[in-house]
N, C-alpha and C positions, 0 to 999 in steps of 0.2 A: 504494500500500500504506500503510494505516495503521500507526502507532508507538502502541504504550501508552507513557505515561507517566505517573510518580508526582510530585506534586507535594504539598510540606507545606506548608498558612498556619497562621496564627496564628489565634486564632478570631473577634479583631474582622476581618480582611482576607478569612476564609470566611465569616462573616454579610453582608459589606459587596457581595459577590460574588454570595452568595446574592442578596439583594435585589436587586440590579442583573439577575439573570438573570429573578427573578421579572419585574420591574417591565417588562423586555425583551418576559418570555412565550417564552423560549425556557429550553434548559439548562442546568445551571453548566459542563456542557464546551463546551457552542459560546460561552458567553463569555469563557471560559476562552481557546478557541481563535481567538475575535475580538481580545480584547485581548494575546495573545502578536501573532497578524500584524501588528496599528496599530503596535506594539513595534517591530515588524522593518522594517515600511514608513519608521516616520521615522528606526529607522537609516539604512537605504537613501540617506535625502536628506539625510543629516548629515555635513558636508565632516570634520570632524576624527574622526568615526568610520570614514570609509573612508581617513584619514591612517593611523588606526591600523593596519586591516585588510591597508595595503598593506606597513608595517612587518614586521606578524606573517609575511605572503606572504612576504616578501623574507629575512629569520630561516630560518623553516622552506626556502627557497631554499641558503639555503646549508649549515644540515645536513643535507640530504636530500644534496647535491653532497659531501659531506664524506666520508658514507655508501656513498655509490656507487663510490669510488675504490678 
């Protein structure tokens, strides 16, 4: 299932997009939606960003446990 989403740039970051989508030959939402995934992928491989993730895991771990009692 697809999500709409709203996103706002500024006008040089939606001309620079544009162009990039043109120069591609595809849409500004499919690069749009390429450059969010490459975004998420080098999260993915990024050791102090899944430091962080495990943090935030471990936080929400224990108010969820707090909640429940």
């Amino acid at each position: 299932m697809a999500k709409n989403l709203t996103v706002r740039l500024d006008d040089q970051l939606a001309a620079d997009a544009e162009a990039i989508a043109r120069a591609d030959g595809v849409s500004l939402n499919e690069t749009v939606k390429r450059a969010l995934a490459d975004a998420v992928e080098r999260r993915r491989k990024d050791p102090e960003f899944k430091k962080r993730l495990r943090r935030i895991i471990e936080e929400d771990r224990e108010l969820l446990e707090r909640l429940a009692k």
